[in-house]
mmCIF file of the N, C-alpha and C atoms, coordinates in Angstrom:
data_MODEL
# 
_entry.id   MODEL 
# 
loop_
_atom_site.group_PDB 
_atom_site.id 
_atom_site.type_symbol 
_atom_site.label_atom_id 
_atom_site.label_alt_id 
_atom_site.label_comp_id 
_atom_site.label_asym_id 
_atom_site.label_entity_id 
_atom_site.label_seq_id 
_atom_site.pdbx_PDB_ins_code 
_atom_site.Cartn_x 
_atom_site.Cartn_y 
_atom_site.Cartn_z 
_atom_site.occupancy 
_atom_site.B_iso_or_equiv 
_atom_site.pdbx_formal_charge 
_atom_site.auth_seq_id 
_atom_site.auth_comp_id 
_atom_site.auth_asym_id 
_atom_site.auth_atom_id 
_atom_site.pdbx_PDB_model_num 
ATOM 1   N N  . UNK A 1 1  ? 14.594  1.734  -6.501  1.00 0.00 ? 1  UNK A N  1 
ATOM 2   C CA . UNK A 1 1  ? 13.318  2.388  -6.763  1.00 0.00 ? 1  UNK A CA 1 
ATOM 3   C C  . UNK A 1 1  ? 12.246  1.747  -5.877  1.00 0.00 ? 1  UNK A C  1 
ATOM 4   N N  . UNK A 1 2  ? 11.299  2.320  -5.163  1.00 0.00 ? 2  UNK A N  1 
ATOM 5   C CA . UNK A 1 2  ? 10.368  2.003  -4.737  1.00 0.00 ? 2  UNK A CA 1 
ATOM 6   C C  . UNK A 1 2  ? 9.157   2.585  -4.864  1.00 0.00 ? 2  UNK A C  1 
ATOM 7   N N  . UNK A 1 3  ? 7.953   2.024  -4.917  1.00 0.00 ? 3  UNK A N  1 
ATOM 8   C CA . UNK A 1 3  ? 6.538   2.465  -5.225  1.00 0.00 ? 3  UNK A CA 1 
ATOM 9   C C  . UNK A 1 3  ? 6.071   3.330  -4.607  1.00 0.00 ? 3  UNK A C  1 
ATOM 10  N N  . UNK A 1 4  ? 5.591   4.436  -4.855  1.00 0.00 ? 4  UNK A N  1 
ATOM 11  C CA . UNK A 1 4  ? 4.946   5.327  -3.866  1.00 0.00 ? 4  UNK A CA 1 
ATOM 12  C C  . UNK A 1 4  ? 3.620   5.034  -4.015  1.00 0.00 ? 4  UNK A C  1 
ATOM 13  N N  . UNK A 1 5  ? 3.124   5.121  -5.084  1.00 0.00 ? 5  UNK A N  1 
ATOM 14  C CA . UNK A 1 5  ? 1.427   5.524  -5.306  1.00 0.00 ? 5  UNK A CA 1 
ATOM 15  C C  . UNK A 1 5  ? 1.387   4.349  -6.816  1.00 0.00 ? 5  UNK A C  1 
ATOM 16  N N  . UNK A 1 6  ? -0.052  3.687  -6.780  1.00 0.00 ? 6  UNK A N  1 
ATOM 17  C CA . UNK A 1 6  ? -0.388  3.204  -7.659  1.00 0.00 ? 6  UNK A CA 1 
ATOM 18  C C  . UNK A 1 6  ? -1.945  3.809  -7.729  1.00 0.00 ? 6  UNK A C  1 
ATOM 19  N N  . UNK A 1 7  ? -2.065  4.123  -9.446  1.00 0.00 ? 7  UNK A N  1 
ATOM 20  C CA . UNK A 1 7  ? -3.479  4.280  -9.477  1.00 0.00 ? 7  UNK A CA 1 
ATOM 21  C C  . UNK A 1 7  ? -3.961  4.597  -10.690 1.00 0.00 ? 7  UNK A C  1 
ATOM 22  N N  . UNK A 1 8  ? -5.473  3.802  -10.925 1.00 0.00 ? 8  UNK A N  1 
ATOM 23  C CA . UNK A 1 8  ? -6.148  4.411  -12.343 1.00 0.00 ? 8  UNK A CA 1 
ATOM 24  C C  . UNK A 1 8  ? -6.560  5.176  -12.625 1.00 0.00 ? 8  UNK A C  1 
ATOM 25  N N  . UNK A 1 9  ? -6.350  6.370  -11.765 1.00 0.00 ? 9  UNK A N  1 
ATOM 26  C CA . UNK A 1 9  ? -6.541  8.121  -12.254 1.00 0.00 ? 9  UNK A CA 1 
ATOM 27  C C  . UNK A 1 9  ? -5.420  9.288  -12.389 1.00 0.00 ? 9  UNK A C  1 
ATOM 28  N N  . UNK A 1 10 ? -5.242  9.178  -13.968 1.00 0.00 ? 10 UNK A N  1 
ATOM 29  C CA . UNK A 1 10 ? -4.093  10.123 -14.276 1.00 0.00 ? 10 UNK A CA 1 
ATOM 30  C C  . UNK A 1 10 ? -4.076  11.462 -13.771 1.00 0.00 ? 10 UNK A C  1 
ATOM 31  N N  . UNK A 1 11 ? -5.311  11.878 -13.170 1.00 0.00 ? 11 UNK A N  1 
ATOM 32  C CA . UNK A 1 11 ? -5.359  13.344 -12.328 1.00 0.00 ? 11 UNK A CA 1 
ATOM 33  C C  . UNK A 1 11 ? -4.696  13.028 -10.895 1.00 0.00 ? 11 UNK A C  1 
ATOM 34  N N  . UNK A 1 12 ? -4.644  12.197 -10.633 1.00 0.00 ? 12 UNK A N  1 
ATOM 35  C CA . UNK A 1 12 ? -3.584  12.143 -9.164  1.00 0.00 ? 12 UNK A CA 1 
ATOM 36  C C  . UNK A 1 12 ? -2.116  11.694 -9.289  1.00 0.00 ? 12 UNK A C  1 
ATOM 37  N N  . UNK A 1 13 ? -2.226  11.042 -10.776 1.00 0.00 ? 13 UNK A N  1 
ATOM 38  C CA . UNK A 1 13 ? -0.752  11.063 -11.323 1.00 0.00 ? 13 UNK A CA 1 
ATOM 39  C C  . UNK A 1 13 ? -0.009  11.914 -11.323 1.00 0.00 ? 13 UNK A C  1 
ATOM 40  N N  . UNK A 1 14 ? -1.096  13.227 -12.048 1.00 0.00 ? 14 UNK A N  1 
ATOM 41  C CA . UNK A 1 14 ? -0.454  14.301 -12.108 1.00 0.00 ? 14 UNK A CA 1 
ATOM 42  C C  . UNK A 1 14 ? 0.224   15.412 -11.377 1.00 0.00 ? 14 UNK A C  1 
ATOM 43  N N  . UNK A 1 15 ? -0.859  15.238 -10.932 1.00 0.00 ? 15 UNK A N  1 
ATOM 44  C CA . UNK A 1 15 ? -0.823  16.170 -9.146  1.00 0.00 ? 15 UNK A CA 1 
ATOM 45  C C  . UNK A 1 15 ? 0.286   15.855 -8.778  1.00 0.00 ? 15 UNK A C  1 
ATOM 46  N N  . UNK A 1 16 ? 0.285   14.413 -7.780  1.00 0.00 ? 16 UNK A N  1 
ATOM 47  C CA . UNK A 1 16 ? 1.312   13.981 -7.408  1.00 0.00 ? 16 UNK A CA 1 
ATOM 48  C C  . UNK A 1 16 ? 2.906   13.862 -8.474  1.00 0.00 ? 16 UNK A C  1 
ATOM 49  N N  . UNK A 1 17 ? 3.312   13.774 -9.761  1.00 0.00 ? 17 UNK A N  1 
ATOM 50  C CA . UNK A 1 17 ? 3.648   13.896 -10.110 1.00 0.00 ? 17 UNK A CA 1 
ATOM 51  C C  . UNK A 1 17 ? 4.853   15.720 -10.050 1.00 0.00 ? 17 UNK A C  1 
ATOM 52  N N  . UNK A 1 18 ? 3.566   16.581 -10.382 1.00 0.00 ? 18 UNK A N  1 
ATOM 53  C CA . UNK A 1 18 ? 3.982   17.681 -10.062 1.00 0.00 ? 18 UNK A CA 1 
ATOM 54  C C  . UNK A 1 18 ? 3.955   18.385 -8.399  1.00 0.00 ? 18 UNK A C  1 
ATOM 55  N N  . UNK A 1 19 ? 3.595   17.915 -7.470  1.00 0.00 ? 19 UNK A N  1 
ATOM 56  C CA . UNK A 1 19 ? 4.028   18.278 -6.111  1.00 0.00 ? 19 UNK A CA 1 
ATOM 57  C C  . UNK A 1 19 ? 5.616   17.970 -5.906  1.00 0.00 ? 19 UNK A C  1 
ATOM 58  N N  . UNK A 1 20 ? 6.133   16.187 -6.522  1.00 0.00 ? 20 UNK A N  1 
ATOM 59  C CA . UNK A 1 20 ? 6.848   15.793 -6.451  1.00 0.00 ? 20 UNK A CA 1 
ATOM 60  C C  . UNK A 1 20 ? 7.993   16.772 -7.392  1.00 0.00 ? 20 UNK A C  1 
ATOM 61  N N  . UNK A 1 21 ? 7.683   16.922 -8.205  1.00 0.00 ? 21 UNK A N  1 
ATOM 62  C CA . UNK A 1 21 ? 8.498   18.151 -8.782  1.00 0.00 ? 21 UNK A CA 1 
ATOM 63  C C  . UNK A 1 21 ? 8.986   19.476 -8.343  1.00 0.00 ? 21 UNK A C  1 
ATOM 64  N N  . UNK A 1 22 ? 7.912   20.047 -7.365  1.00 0.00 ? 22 UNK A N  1 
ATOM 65  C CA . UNK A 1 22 ? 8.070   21.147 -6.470  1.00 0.00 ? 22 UNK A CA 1 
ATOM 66  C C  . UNK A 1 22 ? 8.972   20.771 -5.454  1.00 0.00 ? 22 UNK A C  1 
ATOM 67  N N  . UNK A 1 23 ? 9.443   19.847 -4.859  1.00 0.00 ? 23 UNK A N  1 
ATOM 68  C CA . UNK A 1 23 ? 10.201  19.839 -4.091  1.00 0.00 ? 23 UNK A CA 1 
ATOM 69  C C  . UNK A 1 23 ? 11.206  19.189 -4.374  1.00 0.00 ? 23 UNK A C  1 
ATOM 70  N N  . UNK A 1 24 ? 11.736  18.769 -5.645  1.00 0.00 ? 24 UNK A N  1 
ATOM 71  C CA . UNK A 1 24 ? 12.728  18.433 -6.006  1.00 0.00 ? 24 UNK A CA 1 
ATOM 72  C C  . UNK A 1 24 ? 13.040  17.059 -6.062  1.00 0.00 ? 24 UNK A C  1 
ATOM 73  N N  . UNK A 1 25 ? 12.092  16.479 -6.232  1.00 0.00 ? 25 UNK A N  1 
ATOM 74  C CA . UNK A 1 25 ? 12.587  14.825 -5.575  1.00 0.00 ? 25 UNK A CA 1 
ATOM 75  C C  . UNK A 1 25 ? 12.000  14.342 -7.153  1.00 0.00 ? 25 UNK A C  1 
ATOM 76  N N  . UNK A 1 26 ? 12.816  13.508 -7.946  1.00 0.00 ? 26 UNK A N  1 
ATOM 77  C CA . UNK A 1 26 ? 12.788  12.703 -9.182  1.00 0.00 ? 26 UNK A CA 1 
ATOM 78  C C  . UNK A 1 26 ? 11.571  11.696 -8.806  1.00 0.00 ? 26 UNK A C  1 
ATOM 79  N N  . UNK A 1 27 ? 10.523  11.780 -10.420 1.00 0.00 ? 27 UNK A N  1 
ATOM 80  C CA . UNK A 1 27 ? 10.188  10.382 -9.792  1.00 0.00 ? 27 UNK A CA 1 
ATOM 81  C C  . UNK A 1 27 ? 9.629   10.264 -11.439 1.00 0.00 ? 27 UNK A C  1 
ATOM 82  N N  . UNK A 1 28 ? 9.035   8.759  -11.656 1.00 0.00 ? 28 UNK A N  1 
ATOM 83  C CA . UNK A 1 28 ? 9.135   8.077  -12.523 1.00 0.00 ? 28 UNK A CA 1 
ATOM 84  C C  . UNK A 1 28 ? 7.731   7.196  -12.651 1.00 0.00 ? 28 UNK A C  1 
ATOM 85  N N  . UNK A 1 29 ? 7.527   7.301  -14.133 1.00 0.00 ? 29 UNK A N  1 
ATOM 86  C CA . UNK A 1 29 ? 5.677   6.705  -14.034 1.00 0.00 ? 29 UNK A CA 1 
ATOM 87  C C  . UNK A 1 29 ? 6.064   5.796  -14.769 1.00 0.00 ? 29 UNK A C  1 
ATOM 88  N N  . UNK A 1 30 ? 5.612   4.161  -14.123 1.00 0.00 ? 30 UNK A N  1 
ATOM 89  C CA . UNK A 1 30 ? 5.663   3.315  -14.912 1.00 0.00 ? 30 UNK A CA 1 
ATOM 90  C C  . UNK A 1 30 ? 4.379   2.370  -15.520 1.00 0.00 ? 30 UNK A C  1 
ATOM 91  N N  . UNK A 1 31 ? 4.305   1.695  -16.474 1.00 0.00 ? 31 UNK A N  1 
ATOM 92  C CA . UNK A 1 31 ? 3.077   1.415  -17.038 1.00 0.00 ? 31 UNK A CA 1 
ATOM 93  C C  . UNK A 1 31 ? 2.107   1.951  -17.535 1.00 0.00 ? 31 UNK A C  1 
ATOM 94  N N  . UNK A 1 32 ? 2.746   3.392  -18.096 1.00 0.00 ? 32 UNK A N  1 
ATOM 95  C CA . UNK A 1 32 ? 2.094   4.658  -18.226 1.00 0.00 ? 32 UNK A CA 1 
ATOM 96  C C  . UNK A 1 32 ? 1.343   3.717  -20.188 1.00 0.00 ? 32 UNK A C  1 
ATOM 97  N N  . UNK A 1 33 ? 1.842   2.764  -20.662 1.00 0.00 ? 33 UNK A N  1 
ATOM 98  C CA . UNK A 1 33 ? 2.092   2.641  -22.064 1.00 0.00 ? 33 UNK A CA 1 
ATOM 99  C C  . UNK A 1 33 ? 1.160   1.444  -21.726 1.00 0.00 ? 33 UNK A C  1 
ATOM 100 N N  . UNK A 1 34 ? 1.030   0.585  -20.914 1.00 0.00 ? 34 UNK A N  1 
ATOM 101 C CA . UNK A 1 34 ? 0.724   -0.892 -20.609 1.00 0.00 ? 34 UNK A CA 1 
ATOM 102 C C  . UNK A 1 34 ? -1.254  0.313  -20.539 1.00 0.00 ? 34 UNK A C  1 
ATOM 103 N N  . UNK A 1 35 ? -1.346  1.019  -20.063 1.00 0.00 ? 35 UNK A N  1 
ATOM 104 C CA . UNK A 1 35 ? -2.449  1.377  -19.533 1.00 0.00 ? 35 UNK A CA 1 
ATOM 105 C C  . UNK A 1 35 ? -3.004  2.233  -20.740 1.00 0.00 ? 35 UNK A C  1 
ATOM 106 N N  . UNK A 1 36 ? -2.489  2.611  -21.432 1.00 0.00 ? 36 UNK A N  1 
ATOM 107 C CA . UNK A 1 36 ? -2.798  2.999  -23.220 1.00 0.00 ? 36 UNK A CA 1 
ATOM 108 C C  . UNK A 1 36 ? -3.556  2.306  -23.845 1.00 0.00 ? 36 UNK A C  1 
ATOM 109 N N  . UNK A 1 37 ? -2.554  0.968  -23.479 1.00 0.00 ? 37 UNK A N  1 
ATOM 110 C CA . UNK A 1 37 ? -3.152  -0.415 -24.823 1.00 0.00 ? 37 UNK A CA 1 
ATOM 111 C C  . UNK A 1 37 ? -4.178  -0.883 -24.106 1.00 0.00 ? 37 UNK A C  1 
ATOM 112 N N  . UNK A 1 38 ? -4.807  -0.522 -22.748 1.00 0.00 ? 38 UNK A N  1 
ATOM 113 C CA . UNK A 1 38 ? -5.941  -1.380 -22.351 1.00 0.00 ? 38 UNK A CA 1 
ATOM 114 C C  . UNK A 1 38 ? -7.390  -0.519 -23.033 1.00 0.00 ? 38 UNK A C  1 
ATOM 115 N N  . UNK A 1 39 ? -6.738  0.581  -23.710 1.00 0.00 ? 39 UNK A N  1 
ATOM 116 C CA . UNK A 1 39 ? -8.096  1.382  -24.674 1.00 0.00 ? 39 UNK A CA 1 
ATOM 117 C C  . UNK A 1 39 ? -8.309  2.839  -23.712 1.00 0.00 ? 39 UNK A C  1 
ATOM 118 N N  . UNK A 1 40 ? -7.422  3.222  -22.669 1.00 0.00 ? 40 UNK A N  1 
ATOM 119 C CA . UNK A 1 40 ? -7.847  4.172  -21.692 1.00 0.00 ? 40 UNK A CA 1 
ATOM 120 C C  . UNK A 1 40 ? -9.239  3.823  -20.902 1.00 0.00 ? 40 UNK A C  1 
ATOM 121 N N  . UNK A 1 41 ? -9.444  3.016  -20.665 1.00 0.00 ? 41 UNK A N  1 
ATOM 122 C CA . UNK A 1 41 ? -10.539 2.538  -19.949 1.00 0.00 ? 41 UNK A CA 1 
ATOM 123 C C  . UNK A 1 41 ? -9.550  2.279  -18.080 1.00 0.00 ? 41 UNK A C  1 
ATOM 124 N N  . UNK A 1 42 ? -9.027  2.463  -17.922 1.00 0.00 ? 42 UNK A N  1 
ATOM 125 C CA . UNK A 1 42 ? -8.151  2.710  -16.653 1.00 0.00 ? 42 UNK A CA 1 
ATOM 126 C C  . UNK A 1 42 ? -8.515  1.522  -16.206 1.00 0.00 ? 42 UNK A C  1 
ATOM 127 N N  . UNK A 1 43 ? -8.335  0.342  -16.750 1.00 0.00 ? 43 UNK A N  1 
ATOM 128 C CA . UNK A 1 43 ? -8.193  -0.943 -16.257 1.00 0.00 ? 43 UNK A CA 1 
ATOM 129 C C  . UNK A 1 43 ? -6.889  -1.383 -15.239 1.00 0.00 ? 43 UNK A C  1 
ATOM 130 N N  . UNK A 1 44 ? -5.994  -0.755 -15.800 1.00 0.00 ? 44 UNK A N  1 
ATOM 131 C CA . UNK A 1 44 ? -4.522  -0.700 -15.417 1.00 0.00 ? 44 UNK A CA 1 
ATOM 132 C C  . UNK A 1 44 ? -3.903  -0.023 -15.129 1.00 0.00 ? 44 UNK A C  1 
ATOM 133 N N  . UNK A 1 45 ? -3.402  -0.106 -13.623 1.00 0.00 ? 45 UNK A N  1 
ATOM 134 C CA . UNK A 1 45 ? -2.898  1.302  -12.898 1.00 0.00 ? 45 UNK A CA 1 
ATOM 135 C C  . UNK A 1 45 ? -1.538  1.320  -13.343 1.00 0.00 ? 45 UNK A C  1 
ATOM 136 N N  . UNK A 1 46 ? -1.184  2.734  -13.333 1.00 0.00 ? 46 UNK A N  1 
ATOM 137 C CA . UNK A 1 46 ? 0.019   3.449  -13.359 1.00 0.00 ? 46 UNK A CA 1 
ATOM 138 C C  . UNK A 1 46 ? 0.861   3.438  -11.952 1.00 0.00 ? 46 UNK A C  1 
ATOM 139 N N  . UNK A 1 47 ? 1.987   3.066  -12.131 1.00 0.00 ? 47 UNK A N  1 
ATOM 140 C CA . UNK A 1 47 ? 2.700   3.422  -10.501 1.00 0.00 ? 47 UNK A CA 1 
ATOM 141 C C  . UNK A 1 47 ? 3.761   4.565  -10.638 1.00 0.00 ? 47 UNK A C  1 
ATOM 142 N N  . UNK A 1 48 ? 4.206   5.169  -9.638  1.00 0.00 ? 48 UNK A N  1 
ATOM 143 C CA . UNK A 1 48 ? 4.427   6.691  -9.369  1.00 0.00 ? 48 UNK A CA 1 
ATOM 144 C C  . UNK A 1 48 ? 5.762   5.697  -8.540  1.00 0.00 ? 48 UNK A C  1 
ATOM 145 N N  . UNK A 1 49 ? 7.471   5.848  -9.102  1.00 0.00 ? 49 UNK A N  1 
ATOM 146 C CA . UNK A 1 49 ? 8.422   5.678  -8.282  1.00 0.00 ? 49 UNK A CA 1 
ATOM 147 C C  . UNK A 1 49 ? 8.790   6.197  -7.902  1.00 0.00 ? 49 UNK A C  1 
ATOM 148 N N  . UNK A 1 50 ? 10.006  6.202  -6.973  1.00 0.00 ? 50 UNK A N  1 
ATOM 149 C CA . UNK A 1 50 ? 10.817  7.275  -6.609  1.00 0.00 ? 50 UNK A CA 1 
ATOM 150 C C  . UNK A 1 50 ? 11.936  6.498  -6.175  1.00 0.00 ? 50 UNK A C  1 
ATOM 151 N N  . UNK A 1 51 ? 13.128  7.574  -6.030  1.00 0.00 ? 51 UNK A N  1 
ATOM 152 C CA . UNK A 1 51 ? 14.418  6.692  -5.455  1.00 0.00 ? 51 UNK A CA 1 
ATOM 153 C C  . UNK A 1 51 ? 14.208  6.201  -4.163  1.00 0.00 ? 51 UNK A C  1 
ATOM 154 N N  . UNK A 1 52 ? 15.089  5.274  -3.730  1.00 0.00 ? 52 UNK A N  1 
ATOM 155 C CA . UNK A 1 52 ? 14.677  4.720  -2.554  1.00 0.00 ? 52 UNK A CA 1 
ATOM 156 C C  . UNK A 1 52 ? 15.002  5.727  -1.189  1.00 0.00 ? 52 UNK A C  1 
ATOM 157 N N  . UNK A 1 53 ? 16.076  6.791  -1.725  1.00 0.00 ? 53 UNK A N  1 
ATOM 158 C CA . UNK A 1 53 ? 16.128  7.768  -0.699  1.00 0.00 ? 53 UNK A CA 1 
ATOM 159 C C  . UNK A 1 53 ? 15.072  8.857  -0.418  1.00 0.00 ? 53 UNK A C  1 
ATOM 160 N N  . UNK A 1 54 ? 14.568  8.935  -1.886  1.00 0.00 ? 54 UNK A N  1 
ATOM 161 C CA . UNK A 1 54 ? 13.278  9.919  -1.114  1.00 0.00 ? 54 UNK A CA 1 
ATOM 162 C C  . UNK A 1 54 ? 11.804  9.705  -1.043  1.00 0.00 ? 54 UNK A C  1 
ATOM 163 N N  . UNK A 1 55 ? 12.094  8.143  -0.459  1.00 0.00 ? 55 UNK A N  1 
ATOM 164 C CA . UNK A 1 55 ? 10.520  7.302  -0.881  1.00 0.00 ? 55 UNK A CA 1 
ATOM 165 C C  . UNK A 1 55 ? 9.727   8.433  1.070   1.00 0.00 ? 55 UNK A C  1 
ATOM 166 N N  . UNK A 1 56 ? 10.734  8.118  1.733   1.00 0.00 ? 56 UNK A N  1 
ATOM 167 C CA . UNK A 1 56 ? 10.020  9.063  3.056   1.00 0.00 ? 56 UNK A CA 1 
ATOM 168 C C  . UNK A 1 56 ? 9.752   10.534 2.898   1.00 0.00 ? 56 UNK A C  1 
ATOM 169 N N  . UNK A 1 57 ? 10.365  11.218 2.196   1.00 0.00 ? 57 UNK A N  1 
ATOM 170 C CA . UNK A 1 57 ? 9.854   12.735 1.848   1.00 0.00 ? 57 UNK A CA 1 
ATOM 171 C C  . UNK A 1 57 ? 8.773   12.817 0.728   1.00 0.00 ? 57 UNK A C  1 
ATOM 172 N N  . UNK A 1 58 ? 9.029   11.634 -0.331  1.00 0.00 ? 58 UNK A N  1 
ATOM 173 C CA . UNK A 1 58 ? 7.707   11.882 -1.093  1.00 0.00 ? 58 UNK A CA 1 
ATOM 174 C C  . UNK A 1 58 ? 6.591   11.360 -0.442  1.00 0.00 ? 58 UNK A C  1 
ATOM 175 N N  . UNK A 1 59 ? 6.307   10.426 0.470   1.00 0.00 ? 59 UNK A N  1 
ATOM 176 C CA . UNK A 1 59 ? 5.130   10.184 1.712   1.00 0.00 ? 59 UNK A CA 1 
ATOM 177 C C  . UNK A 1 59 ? 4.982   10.929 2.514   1.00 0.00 ? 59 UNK A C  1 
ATOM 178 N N  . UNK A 1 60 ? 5.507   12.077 3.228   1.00 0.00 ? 60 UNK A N  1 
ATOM 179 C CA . UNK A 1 60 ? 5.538   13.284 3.450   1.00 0.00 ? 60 UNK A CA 1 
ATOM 180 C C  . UNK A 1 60 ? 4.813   14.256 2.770   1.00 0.00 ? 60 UNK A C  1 
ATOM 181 N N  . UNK A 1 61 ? 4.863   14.625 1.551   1.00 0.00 ? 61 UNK A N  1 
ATOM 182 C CA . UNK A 1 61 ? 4.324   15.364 0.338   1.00 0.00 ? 61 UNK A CA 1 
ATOM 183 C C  . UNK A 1 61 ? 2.926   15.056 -0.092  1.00 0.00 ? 61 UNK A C  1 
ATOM 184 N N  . UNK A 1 62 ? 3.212   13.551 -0.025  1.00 0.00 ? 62 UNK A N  1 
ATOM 185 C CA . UNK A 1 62 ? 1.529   12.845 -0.689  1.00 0.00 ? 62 UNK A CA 1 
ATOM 186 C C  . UNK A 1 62 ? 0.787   13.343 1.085   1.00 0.00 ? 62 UNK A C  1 
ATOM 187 N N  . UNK A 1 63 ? 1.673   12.791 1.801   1.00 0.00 ? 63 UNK A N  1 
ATOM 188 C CA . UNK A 1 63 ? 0.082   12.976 2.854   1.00 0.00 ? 63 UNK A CA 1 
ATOM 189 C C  . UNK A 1 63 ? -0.243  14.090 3.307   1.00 0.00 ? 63 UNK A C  1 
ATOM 190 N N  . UNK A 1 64 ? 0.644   15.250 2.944   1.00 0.00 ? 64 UNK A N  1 
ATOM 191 C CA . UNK A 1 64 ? 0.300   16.488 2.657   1.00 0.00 ? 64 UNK A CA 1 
ATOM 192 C C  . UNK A 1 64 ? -1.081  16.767 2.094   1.00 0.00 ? 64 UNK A C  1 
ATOM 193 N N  . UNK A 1 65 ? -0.725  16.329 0.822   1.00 0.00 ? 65 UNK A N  1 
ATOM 194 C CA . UNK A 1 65 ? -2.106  16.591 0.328   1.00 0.00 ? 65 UNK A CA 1 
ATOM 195 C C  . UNK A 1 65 ? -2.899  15.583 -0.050  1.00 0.00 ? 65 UNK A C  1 
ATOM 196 N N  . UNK A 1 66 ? -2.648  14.903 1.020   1.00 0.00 ? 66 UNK A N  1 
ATOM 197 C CA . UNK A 1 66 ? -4.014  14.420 0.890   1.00 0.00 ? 66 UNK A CA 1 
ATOM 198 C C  . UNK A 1 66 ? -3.990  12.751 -0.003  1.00 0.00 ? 66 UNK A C  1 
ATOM 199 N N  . UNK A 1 67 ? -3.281  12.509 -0.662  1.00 0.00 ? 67 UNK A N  1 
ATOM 200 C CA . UNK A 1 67 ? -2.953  11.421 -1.447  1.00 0.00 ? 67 UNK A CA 1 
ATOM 201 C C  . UNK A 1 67 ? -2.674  10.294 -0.987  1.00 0.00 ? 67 UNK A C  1 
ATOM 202 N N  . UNK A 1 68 ? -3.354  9.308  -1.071  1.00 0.00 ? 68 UNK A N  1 
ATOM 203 C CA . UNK A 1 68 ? -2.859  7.738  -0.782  1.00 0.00 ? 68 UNK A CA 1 
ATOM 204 C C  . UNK A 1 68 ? -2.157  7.069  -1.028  1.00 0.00 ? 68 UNK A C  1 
ATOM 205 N N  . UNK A 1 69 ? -1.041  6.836  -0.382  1.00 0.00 ? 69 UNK A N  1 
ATOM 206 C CA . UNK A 1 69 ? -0.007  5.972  -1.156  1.00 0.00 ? 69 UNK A CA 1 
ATOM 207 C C  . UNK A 1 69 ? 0.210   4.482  -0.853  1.00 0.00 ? 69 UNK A C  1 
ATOM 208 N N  . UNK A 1 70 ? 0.573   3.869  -1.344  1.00 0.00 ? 70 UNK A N  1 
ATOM 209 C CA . UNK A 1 70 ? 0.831   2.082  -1.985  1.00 0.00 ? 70 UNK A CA 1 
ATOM 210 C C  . UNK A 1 70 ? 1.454   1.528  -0.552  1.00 0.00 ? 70 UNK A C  1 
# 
């Protein structure tokens, strides 16, 4: 697994989340629970994985649109 995107805004989670879905490539939000207990005050970023085979097509996708990745 490797990191694509880290960040304290669940609207680019999402996005990115679901682009990543459109093209078929699995991916995985971690610290989604760690960033709950900080009160939703987005103290604590969420990271966006992916397998290590499609860490280059999902950087492909993000810089598509536009998204910054880790």
């Amino acid at each position: 697994m490797k990191e694509l995107l880290r960040t304290n805004d669940p609207t680019v989670i999402a996005l990115a989340t679901a682009l990543l879905d459109g093209e078929g490539i699995t991916c995985f939000r971690f610290d989604v629970n760690m960033s709950v207990l900080d009160g939703s005050l987005g103290i604590l970023p969420q990271r966006l994985m992916v397998a290590d085979r499609d860490l280059f097509l999902a950087q492909a996708v993000m810089r598509d649109a536009e998204i910054e990745t880790s």
